[in-house]
Structures are given as C-alpha cells and as structure tokens.
C-alpha positions as CSV (number, residue, x, y, z in Angstrom):
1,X,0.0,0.0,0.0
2,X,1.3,3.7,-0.7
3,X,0.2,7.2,0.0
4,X,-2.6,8.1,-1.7
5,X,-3.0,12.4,-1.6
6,X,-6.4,13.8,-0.2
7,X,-8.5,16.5,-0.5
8,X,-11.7,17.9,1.6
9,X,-14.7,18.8,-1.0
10,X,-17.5,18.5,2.5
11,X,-17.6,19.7,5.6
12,X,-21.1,19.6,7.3
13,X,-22.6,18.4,10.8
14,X,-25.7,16.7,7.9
15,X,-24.1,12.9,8.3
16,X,-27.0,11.7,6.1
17,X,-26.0,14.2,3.3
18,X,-22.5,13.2,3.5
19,X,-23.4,9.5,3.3
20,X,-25.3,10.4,0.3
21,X,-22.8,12.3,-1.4
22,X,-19.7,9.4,-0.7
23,X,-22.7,6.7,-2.7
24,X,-22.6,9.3,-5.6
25,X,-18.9,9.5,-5.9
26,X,-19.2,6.0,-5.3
27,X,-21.4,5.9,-8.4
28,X,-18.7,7.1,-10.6
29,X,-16.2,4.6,-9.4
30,X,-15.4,0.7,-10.4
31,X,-16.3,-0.8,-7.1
32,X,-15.7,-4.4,-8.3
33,X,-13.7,-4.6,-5.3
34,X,-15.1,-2.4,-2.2
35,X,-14.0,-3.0,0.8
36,X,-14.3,-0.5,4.2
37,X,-11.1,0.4,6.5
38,X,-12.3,2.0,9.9
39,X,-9.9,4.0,12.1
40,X,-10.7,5.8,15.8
41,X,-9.4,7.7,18.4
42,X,-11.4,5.9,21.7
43,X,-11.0,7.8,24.4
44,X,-13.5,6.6,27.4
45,X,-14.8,2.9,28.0
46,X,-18.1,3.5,26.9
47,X,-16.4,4.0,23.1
48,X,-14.1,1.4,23.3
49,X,-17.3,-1.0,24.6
50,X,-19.2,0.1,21.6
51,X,-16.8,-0.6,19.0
52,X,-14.9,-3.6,20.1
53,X,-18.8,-4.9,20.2
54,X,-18.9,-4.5,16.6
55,X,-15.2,-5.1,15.8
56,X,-13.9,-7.1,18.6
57,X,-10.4,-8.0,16.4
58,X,-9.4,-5.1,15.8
59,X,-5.7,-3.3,15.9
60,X,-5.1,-0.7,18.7
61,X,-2.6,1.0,20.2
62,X,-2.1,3.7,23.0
63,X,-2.0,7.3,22.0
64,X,1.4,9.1,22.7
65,X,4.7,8.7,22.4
66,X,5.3,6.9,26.1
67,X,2.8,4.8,25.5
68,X,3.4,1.4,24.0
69,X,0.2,-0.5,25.3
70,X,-1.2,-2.5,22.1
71,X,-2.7,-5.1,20.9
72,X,0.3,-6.5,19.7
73,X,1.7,-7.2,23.3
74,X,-1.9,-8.5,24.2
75,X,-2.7,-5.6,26.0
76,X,-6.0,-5.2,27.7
77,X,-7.4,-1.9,25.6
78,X,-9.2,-0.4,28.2
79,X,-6.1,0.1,30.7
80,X,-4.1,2.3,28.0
81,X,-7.3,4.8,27.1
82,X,-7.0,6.7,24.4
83,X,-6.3,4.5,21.9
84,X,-6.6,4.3,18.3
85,X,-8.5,1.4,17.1
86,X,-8.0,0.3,13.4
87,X,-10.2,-3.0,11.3
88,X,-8.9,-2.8,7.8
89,X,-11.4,-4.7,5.1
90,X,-14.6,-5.0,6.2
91,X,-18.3,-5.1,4.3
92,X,-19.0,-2.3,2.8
93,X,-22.9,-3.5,5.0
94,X,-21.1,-2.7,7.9
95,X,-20.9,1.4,7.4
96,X,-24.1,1.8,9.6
97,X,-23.3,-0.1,12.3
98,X,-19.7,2.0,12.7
99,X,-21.2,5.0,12.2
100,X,-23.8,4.3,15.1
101,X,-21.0,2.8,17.3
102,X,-19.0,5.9,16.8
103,X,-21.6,8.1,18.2
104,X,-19.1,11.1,19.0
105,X,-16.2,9.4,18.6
106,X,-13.4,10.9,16.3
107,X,-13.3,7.8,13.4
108,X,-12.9,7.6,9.7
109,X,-14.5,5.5,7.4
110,X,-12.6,4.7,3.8
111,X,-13.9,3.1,1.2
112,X,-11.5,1.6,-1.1
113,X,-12.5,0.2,-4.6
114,X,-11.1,-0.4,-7.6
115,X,-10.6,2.6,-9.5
116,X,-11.6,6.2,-10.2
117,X,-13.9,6.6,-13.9
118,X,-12.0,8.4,-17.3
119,X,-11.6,12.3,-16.5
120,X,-11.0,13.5,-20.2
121,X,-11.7,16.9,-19.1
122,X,-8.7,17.3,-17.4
123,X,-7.0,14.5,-19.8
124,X,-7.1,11.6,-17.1
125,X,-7.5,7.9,-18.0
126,X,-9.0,5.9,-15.7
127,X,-7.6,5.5,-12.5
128,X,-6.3,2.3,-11.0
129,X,-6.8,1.0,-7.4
130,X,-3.9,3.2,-5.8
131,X,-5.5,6.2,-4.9
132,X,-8.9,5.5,-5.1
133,X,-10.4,6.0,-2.1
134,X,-13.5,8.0,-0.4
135,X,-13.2,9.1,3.3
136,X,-15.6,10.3,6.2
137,X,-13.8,12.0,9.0
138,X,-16.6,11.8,11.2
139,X,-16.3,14.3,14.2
140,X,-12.8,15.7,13.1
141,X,-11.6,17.9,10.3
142,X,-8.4,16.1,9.7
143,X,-7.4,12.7,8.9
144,X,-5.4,12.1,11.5
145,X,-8.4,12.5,13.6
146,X,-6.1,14.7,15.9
147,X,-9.3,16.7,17.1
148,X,-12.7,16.5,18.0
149,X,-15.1,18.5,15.8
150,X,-18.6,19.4,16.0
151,X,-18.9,18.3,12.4
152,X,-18.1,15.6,9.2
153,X,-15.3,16.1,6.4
154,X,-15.1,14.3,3.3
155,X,-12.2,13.2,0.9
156,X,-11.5,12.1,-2.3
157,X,-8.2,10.6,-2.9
158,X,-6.3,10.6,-5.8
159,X,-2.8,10.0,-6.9
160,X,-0.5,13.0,-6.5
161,X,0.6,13.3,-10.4
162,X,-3.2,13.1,-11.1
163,X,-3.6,15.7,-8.4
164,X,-6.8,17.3,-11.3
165,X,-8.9,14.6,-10.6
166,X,-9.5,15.6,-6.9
167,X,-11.6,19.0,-8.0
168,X,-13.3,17.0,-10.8
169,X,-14.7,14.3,-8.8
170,X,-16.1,17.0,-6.6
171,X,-17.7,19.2,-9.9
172,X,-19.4,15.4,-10.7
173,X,-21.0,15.7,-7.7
174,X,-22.1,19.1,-7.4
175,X,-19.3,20.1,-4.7
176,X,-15.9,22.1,-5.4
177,X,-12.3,21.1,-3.3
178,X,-12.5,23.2,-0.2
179,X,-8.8,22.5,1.2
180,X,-5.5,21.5,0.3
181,X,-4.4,18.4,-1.2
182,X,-2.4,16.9,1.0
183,X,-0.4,13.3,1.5
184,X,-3.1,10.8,3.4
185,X,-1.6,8.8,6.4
186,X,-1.1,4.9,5.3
C-alpha cells in the first residue's frame, strides 16, 4: 500500500447528506472490489465497549509517544485509554453499524474500490486501485483525527501526479475542493 493524496470537498454536521454524497462519488467509481477500513481515536470505556462490540479483532494501540500499550503485546485496551482502534477490510454492509457505534467518537470511514472513472476533461484515463479511495472524517476535520469537531469532512483521494482529478470528482458531484491536497496517512 502507498500514500494516496487527499482532499476535503464536505464539511457539514448533515451525516446523512454526506453519506449520500460518498454513494454518488461512489457511483462514478469501479467498485468491483469495495471493501471499508475504519480508524478511531477511543478515548472513554463506553467508546471502546461500543466498538470492540462490533469489531472485537481489531488493531489498537495507545495514544502518545510513552505509551506502547497495544494489541500487539496483548494488552488489555481499556487500561491504555486513548487508543486508536484500526479493522482494515470489512463489508461495505457494515458502514451503519460504525457510524452508530462511533456516536461522537473521532473515526474515519474509507472506502477503497477499484478505481476512479475516465476524467477527459482534465485528460485523465482511468484510474487504477492506488489512490482510489473516499473518506468520512466523522467528528474531526483532519485525517489524522487529531481533534474533536462538531462536524463531518469528506475526501477524495487521488494520486498525486493526477492531483486534477481531486476537484473534478467533486464538480461530478455538485461540490468544489475546499482545502489543500495533502499526503493521506497509510
């Protein structure tokens, strides 16, 4: 897997609306192969019972730098709080369930698929799998999910040297880039 590059074209507290917008760009896209990844930042015990409930394998480790509780070392999740808590690969089905067991919870939902449609109005072939992605930040602004935030941010990746299709993904939607491209965490 390599860095795919990112770029915010929604920002709104209307999760539905998002939702609906990420099955339109979702539309447009070879999803052959669709899978969901799932990433959070848990940070009491009623979080971390929620989602282990749904995703009871998944990754985690302690937030910090002097923190090396993880799951890994078989570490009980609950004595290292905050955490982030990773499940790579699930059903696509399963995006309701996260989103309801993320309740507040900074957490991003990717969809990754097969490719991204011809562009030939900025002169792009279709896009292979590297790169094509959709994500929810749900409760943060960033993908990092450094912060809490009151509302939702979605991205479109793309591959840095086809850095044009970001913007035109959005105009097939209806939307227009409304930040930086910038290099998404693996």
């Amino acid at each position: 897997m390599s860095n795919s590059y990112a770029q915010a074209v929604l920002r709104t507290t209307d999760l539905a609306e998002t939702l609906r917008v990420v099955g339109r760009l979702l539309d447009l896209a070879d999803t052959t192969q669709l899978e969901v990844d799932f990433e959070a930042r848990v940070r009491t015990p009623g979080e971390l019972e929620r989602l282990s409930g749904l995703i009871p394998d998944a990754e985690w480790w302690s937030c910090g730098a002097d923190r090396h509780g993880s799951s890994d070392n078989g570490d009980a999740p609950s004595e290292w709080l905050p955490i982030f808590l990773r499940s790579w690969c699930m059903a696509p089905e399963s995006v309701e369930e996260l989103v309801a067991a993320a309740g507040d919870t900074p957490a991003m939902i990717r969809w990754d698929f097969s490719g991204w449609p011809e562009a030939p109005e900025v002169c792009l072939g279709r896009g292979g799998p590297r790169g094509a992605y959709v994500t929810v930040c749900l409760n943060a602004r960033d993908l990092d999910l450094e912060g809490p935030a009151p509302d939702h941010t979605l991205y479109v990746h793309v591959k840095q040297i086809e850095a044009e299709r970001a913007p035109w993904l959005a105009a097939q939607v209806g939307l227009r880039v409304i930040g930086e491209l910038e290099m998404a965490p693996l």
